[in-house]
Backbone as JSON, one array per atom type, in Angstrom:
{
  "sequence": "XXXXXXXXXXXXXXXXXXXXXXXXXXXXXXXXXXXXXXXXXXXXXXXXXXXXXXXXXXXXXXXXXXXXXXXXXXXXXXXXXXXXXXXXXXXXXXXXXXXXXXXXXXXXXXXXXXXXXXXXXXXXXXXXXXXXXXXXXXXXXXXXXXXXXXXXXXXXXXXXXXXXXXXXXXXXXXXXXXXXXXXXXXXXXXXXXXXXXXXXXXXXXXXXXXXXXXXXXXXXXXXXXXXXXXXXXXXXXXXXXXXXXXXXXXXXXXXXXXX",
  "N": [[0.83, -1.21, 0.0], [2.06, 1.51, 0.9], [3.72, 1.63, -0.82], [2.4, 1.41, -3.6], [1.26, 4.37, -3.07], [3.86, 5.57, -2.67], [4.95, 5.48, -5.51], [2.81, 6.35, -6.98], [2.68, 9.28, -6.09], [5.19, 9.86, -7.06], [4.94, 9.7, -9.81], [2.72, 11.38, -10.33], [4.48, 13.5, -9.78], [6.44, 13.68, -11.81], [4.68, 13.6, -13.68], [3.16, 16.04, -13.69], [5.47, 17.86, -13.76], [6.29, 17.33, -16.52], [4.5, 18.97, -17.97], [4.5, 21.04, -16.87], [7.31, 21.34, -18.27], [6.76, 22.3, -21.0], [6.22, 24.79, -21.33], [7.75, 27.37, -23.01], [8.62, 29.6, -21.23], [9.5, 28.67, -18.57], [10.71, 26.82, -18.61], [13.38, 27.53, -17.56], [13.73, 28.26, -14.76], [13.25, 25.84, -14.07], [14.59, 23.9, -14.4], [16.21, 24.54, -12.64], [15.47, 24.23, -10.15], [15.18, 21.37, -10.71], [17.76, 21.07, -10.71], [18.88, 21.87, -7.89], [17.27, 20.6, -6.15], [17.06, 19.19, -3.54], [17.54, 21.33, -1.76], [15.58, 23.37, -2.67], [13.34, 21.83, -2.16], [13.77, 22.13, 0.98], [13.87, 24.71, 1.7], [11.51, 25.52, 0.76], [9.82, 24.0, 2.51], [10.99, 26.0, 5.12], [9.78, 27.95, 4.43], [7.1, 27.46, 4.14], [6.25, 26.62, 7.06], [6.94, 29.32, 8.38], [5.27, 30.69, 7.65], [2.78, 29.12, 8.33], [2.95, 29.27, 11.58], [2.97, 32.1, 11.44], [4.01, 34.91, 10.22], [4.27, 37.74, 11.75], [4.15, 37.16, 14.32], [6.08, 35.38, 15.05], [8.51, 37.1, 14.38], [7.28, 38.89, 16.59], [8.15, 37.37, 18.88], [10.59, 37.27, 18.87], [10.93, 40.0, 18.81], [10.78, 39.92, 21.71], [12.89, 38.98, 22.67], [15.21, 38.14, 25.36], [17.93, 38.65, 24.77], [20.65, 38.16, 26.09], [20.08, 35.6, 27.25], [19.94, 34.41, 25.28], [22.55, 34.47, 23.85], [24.03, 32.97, 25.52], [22.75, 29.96, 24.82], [24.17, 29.73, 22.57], [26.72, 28.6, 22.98], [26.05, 26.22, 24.54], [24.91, 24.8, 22.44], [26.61, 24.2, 20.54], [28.48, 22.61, 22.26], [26.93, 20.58, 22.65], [26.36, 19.59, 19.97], [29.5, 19.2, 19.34], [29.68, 16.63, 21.48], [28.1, 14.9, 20.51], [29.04, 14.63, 17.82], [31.62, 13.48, 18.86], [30.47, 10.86, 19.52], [29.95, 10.1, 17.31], [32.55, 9.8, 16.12], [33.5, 7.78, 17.57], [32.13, 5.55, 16.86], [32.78, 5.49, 13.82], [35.26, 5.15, 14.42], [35.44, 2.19, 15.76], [34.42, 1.16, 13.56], [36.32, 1.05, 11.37], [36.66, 3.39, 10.03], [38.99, 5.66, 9.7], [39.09, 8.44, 10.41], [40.48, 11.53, 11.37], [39.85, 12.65, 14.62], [39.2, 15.83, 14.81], [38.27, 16.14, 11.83], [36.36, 14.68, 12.37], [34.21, 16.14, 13.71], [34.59, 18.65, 12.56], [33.17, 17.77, 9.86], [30.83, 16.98, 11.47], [29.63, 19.32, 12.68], [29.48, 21.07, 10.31], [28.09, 19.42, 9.0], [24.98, 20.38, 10.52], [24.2, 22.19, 8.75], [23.13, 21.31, 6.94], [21.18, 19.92, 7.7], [17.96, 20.3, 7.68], [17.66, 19.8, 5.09], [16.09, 17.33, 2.72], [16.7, 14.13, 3.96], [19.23, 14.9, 4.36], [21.26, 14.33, 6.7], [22.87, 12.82, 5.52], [24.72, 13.92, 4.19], [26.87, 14.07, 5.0], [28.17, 11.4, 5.23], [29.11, 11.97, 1.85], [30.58, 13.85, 2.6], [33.02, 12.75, 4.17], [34.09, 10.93, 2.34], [35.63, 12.53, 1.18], [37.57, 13.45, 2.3], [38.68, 11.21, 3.29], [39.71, 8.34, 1.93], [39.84, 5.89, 2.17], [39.19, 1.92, 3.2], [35.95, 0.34, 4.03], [34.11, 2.34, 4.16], [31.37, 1.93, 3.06], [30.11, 1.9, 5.46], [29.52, 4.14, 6.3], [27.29, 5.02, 5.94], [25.73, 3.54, 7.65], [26.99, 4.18, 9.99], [26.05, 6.84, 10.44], [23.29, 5.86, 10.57], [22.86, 4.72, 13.41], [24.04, 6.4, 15.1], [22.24, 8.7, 14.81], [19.71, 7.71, 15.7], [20.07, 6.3, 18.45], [20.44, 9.03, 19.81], [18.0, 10.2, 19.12], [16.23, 8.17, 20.38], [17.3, 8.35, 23.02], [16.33, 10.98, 23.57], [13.87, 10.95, 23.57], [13.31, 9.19, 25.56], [14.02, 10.61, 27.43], [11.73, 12.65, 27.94], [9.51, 11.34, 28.48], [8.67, 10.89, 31.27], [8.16, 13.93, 32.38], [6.0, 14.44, 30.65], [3.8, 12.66, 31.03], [1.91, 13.52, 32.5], [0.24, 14.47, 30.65], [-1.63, 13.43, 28.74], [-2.65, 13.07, 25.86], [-0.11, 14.31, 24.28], [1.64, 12.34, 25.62], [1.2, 9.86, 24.8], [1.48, 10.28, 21.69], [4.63, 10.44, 21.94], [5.65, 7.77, 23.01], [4.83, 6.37, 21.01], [6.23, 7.26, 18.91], [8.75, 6.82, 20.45], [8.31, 4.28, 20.6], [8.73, 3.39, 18.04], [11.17, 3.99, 17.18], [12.6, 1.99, 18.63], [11.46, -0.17, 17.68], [12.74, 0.3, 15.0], [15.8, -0.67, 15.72], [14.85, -2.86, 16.23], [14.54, -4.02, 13.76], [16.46, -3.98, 12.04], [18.49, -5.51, 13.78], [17.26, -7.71, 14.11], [17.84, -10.1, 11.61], [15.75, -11.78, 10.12], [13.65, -9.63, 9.62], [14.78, -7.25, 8.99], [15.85, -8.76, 6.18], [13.17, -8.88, 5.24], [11.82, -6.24, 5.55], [14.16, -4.56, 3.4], [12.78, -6.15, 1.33], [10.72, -4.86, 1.11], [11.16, -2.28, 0.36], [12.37, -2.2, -2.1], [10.61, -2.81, -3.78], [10.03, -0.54, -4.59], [10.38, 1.52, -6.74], [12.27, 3.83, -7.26], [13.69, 3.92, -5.17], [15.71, 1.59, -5.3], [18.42, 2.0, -6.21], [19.92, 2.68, -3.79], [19.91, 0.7, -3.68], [22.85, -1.01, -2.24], [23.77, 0.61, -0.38], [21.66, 0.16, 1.53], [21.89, -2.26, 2.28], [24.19, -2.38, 3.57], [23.99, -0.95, 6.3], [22.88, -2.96, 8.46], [25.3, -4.36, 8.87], [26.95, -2.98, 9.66], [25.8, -1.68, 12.41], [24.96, -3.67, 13.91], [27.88, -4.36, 14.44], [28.22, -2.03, 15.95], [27.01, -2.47, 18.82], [28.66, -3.79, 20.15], [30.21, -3.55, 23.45], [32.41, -2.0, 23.99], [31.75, 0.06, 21.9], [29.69, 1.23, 21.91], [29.08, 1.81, 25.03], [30.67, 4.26, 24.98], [29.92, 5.46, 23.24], [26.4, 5.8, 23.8], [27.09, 7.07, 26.43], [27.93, 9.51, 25.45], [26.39, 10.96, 23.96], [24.06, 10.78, 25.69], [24.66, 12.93, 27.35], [24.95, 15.05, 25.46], [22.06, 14.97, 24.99], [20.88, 15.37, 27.45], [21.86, 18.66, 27.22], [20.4, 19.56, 25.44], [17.88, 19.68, 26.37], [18.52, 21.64, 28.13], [19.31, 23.72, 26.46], [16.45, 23.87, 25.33], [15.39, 24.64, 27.38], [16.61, 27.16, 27.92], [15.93, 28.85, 25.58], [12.8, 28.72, 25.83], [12.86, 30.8, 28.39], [14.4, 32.63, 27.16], [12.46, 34.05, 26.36], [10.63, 34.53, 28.34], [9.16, 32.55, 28.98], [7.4, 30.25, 31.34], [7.56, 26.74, 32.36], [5.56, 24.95, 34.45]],
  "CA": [[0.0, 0.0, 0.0], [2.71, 2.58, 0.74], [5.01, 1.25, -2.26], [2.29, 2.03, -4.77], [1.47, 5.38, -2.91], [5.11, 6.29, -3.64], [5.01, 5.51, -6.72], [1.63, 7.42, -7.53], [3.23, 10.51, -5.96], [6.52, 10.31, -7.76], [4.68, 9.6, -11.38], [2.31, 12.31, -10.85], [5.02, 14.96, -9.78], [6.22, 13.25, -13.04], [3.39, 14.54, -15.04], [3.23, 17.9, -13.47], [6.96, 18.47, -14.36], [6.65, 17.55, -17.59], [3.54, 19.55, -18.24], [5.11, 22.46, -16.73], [8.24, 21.73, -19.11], [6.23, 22.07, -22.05], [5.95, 26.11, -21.37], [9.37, 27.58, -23.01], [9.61, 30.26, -20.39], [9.44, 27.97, -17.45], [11.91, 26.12, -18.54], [15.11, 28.24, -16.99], [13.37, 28.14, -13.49], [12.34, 24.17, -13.59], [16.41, 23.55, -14.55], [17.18, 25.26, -11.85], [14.86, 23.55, -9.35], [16.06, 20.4, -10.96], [19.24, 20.51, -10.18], [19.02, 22.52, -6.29], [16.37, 19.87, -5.81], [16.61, 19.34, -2.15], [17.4, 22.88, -1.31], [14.45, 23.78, -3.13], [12.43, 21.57, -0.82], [13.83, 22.46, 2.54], [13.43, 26.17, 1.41], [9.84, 25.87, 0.51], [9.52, 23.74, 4.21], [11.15, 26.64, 6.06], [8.93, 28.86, 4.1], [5.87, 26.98, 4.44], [6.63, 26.77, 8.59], [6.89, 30.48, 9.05], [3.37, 31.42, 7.42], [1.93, 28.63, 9.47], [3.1, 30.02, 12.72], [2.78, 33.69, 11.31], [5.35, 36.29, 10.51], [4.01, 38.54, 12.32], [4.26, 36.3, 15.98], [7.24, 35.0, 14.86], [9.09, 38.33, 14.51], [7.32, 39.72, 18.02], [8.82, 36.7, 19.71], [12.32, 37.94, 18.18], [11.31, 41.17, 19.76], [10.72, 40.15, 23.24], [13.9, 37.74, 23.04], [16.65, 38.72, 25.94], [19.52, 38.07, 23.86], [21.68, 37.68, 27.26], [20.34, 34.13, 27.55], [20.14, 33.72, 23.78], [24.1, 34.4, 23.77], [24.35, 31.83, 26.35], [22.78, 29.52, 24.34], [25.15, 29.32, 21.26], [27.82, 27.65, 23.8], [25.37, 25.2, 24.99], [24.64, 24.18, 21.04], [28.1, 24.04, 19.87], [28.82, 21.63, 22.94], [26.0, 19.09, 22.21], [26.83, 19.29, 18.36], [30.81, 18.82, 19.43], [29.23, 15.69, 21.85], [27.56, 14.02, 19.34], [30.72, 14.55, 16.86], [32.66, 12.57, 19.69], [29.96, 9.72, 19.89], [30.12, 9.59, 15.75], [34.21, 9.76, 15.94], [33.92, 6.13, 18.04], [31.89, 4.78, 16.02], [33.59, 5.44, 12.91], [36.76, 3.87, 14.58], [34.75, 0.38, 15.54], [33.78, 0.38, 11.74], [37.2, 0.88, 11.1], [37.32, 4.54, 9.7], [40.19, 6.6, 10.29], [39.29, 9.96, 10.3], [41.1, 12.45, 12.72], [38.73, 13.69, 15.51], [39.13, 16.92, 14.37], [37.71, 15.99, 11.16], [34.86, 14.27, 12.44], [33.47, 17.02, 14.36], [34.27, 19.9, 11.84], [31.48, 17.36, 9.14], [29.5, 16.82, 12.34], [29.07, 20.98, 12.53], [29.31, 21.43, 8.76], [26.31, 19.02, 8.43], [24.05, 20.45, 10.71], [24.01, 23.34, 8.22], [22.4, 20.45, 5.59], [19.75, 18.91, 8.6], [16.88, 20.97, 7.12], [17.27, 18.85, 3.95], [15.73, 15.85, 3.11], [18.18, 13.01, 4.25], [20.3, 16.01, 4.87], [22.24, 14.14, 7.48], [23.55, 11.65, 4.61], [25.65, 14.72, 3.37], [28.42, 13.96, 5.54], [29.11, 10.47, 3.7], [29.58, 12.97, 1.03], [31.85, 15.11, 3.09], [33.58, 11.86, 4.86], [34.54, 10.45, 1.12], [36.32, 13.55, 0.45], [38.5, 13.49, 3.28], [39.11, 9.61, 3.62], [39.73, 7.14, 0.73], [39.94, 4.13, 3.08], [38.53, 0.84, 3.09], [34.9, 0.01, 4.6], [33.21, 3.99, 3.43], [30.34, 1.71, 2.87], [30.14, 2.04, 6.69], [29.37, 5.34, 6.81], [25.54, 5.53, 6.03], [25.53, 2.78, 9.19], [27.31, 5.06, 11.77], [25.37, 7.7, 11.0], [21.74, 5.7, 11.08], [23.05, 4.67, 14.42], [23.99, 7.99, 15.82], [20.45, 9.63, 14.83], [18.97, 6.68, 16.12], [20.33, 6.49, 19.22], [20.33, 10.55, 20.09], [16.32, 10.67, 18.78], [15.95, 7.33, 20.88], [17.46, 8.82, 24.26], [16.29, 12.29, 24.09], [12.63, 10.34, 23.4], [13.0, 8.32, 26.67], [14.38, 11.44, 28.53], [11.2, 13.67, 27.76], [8.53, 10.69, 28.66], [9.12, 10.93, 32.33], [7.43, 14.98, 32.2], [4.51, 14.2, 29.76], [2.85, 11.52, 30.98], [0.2, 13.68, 32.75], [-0.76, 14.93, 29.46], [-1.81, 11.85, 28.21], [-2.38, 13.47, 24.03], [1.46, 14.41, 24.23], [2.79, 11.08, 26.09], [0.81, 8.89, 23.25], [2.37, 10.63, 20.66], [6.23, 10.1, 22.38], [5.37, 7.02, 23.26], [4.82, 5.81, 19.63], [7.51, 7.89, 18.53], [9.82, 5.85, 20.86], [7.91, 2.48, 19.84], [9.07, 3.26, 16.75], [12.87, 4.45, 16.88], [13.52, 1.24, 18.98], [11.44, -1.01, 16.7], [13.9, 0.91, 14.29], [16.67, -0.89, 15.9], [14.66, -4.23, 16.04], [14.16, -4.52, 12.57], [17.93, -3.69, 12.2], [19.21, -6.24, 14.96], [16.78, -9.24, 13.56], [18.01, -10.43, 10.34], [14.67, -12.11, 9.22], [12.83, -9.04, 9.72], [15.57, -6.79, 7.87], [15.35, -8.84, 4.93], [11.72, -8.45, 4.7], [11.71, -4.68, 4.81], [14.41, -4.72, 2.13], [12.41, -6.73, 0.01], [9.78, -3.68, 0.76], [12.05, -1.26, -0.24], [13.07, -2.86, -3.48], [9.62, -2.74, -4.82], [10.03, 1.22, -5.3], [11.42, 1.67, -8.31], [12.89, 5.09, -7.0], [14.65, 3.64, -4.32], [16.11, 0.74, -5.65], [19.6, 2.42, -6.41], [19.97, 2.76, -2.57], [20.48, -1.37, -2.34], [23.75, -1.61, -1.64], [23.69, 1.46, 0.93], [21.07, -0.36, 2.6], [22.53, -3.5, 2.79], [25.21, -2.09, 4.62], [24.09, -0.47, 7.3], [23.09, -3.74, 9.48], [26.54, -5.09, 9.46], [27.22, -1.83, 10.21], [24.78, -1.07, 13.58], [25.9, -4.74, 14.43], [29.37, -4.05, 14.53], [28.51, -0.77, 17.09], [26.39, -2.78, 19.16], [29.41, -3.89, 20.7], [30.23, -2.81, 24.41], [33.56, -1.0, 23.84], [31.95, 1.5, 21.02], [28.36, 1.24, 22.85], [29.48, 2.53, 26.7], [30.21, 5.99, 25.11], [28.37, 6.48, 22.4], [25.6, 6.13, 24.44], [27.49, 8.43, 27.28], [28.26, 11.01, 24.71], [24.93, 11.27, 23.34], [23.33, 11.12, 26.97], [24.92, 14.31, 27.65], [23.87, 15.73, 24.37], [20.59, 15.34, 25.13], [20.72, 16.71, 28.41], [22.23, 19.17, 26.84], [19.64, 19.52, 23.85], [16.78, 19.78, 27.11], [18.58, 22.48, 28.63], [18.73, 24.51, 25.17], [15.27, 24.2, 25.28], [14.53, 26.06, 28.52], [16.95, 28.38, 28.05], [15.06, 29.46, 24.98], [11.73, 29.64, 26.79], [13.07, 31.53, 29.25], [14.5, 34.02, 26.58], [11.18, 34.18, 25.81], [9.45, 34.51, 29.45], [8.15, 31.48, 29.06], [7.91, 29.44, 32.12], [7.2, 25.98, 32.75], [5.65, 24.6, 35.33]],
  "C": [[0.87, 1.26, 0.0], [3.49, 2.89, -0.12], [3.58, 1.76, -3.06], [1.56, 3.35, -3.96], [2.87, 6.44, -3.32], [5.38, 6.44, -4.77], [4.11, 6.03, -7.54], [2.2, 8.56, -7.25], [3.87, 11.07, -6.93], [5.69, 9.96, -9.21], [3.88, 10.79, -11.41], [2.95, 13.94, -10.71], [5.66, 14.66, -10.93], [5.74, 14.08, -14.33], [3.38, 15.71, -14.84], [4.28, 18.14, -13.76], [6.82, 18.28, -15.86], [5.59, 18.6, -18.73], [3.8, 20.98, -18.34], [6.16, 23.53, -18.2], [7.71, 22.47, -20.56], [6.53, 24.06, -22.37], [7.63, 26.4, -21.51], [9.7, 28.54, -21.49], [9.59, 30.1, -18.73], [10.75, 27.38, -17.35], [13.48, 26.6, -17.84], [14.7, 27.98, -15.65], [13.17, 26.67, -13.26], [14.12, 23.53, -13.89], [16.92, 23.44, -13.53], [17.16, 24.54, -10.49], [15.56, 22.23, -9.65], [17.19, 19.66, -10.19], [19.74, 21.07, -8.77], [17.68, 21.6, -5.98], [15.91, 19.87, -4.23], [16.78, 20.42, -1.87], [16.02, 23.47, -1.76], [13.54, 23.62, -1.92], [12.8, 21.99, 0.39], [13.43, 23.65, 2.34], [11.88, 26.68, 1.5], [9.58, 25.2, 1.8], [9.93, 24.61, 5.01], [10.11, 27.39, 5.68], [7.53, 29.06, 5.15], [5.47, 27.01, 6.18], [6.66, 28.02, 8.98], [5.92, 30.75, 8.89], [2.77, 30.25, 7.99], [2.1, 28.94, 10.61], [3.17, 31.31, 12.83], [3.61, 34.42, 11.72], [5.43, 37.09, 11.58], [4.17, 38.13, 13.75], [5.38, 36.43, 15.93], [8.54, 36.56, 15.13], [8.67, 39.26, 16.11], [7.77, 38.87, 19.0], [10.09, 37.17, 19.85], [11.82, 39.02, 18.97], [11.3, 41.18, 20.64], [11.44, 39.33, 23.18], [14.82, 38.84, 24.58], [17.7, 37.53, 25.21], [20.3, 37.86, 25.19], [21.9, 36.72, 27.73], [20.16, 33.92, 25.51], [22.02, 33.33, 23.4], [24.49, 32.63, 24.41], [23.85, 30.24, 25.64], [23.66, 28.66, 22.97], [26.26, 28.28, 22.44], [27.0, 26.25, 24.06], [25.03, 24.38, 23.12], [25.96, 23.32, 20.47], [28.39, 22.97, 20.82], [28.21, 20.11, 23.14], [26.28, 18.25, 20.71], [28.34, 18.39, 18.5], [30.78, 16.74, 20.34], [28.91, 14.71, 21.24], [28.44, 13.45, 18.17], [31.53, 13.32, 17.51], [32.25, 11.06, 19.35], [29.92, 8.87, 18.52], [31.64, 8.88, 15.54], [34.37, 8.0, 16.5], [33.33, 5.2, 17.48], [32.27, 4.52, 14.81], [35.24, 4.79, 12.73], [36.18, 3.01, 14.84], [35.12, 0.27, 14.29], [35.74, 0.55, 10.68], [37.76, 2.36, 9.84], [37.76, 5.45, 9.93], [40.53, 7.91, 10.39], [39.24, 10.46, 11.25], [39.28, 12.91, 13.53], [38.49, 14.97, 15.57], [38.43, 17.26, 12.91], [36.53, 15.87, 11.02], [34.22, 15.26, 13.45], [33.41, 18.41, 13.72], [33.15, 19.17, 10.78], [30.64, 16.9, 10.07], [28.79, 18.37, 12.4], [28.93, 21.14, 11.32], [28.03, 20.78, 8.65], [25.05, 19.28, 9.51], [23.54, 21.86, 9.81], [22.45, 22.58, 7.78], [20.99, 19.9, 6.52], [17.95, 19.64, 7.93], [16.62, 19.92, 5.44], [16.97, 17.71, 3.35], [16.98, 15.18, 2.78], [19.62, 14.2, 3.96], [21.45, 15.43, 5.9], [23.06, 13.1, 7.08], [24.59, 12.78, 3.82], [26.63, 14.45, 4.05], [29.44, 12.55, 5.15], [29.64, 11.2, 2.76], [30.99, 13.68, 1.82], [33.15, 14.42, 4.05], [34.67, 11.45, 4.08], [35.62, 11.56, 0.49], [37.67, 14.02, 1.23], [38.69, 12.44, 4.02], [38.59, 8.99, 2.11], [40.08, 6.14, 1.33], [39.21, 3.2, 2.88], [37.04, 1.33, 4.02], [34.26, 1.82, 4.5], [31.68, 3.28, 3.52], [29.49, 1.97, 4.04], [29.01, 3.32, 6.97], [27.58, 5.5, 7.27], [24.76, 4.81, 7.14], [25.39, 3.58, 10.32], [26.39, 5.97, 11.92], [23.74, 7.32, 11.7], [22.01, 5.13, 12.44], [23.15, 5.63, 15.16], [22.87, 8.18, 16.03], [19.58, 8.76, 15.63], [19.1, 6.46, 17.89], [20.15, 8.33, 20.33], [18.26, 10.69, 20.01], [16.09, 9.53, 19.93], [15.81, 8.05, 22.48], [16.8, 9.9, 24.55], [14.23, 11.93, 24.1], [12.14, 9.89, 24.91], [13.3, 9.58, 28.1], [12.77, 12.16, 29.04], [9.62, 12.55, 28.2], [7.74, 11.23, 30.37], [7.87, 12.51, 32.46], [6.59, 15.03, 31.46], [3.4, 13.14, 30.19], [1.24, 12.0, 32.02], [-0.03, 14.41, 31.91], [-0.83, 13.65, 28.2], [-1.49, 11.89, 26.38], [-0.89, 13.3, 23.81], [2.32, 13.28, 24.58], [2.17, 10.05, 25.05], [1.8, 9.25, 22.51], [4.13, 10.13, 21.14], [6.52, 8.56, 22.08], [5.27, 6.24, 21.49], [5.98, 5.83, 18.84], [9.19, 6.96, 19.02], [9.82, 4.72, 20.53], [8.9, 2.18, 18.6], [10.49, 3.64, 16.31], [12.96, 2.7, 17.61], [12.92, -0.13, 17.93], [12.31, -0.51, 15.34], [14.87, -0.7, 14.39], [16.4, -2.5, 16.04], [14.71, -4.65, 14.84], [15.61, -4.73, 12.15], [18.89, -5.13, 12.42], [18.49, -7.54, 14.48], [16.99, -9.53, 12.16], [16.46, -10.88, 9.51], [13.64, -10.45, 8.62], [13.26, -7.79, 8.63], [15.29, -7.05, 6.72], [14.6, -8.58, 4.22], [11.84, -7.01, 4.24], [12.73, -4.5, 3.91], [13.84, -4.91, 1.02], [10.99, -5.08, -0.74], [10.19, -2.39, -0.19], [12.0, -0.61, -1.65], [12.01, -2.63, -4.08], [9.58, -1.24, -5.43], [11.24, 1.2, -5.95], [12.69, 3.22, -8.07], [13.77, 4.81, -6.14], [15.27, 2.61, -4.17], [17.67, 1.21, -5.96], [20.21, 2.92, -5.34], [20.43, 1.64, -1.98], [21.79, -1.65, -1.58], [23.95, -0.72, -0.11], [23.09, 1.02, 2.36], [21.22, -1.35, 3.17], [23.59, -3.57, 3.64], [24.98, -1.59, 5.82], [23.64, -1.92, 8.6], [24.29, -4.26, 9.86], [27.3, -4.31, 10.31], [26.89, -1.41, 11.74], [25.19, -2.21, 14.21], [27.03, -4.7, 15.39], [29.13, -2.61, 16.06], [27.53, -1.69, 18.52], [27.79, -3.09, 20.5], [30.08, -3.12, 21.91], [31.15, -1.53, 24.54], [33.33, -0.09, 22.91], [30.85, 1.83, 21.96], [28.4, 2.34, 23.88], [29.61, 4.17, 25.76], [29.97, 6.4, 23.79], [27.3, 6.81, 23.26], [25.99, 7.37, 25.33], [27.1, 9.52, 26.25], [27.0, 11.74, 24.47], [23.96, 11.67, 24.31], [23.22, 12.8, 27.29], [24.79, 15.41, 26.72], [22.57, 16.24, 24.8], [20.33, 16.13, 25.99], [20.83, 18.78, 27.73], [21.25, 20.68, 25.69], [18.46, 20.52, 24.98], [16.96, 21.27, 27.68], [18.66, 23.95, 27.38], [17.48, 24.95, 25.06], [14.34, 25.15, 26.35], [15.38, 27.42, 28.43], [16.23, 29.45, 27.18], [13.77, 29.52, 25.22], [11.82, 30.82, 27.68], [13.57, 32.89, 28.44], [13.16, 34.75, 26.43], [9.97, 34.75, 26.98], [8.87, 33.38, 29.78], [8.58, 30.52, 30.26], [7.26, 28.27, 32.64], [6.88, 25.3, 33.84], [6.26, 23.19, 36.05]]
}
């Protein structure tokens, strides 16, 4: 059911592109889109996100900010980002890639530029490959679905704990978490893997993804292991914390205070 939904989507943005093409003086703007494809889309999603929460709010929030804890903030970002960098850097040595720790934390900050874009956080394979020609690269698109996975997982299980007397809001988490750690089941059970592969495979669009995908269980496997495990997890722990306290500080720029 969701395989030929994808595939109705993608044939009829299909038809609308080529419908469009048809008009000569479209054509310089539909090139252009083309080929800034995902930028396009994240662009039109930041867009789309400000006129649903309204300029006009949006901008009088900005005016009642105290920048004095906003400042204070940037340190607290940069140290969760640099955290997370660390917890990537040990996993990339398990898997056996050798890039300086100084490396892996300037494409851990470089790619949160790209996080706005779809599979935006697969640009740092890109930016990994360019500054390592080593064995096992295939790796990469592993460590990272481990990272994200882990970080969305913890900061999921942190935030349960304070929601659960608003029952609407702890459902939703609650699913949300169901579903990152059945993530890691589907992952961790080979039969079950295969299957969703085979799901995969039926989209014709995402069929040039196989070998990528085939790699990342040997991959998540391989980190599972206690000696990368112990601090990834740490690292990431303190991220999150990290992530939580970001979040009040920016209420609090704001006035806003929780009870």
């Amino acid at each position: 059911m969701i395989n030929k939904l994808v595939e109705t989507l993608a044939a009829a943005g299909r038809r609308a592109f080529s419908r469009l093409w048809r008009h000569q003086r479209l054509r310089p703007a539909l090139s252009w889109v083309r080929r800034h494809l995902p930028e396009t889309v994240a662009v039109a999603g930041i867009v789309s996100l400000v006129l649903v929460v309204n300029p006009a709010k949006l901008a009088a929030a900005f005016g009642r900010m105290d920048w004095r804890i906003a400042l204070v903030m940037m340190p607290v970002a940069v140290t969760s980002y640099l955290l997370r960098g660390l917890a990537w850097w040990v996993a990339l040595r398990r898997l056996a890639v050798r890039l300086t720790l100084r490396h892996t934390l300037a494409v851990e900050l470089a790619g949160q530029v790209m996080v706005s874009l779809p599979l935006g956080d697969l640009s740092r394979v890109a930016m990994v490959r360019k500054l390592w020609k080593g064995r096992g690269a295939r790796n990469l698109t592993g460590s990272i679905a481990f990272q994200e996975l882990t970080f969305t997982l913890l900061l999921g299980l942190g935030i349960l704990p304070r929601v659960f007397a608003k029952p609407d809001i702890a459902l939703l988490l609650v699913a949300m978490t169901a579903a990152h750690v059945g993530v890691f089941t589907v992952i961790a059970w080979k039969p079950a893997y295969e299957w969703a592969l085979a799901r995969v495979e039926r989209i014709r669009m995402l069929r040039r993804f196989d070998r990528q995908l085939r790699a990342v269980r040997p991959a998540v496997i391989a980190l599972f292991d206690w000696r990368a495990l112990i601090p990834i997890v740490l690292c990431q722990a303190v991220a999150v914390l990290l992530s939580y306290l970001l979040f009040n500080l920016g209420l609090h720029s704001l006035g806003i205070q929780i009870p």
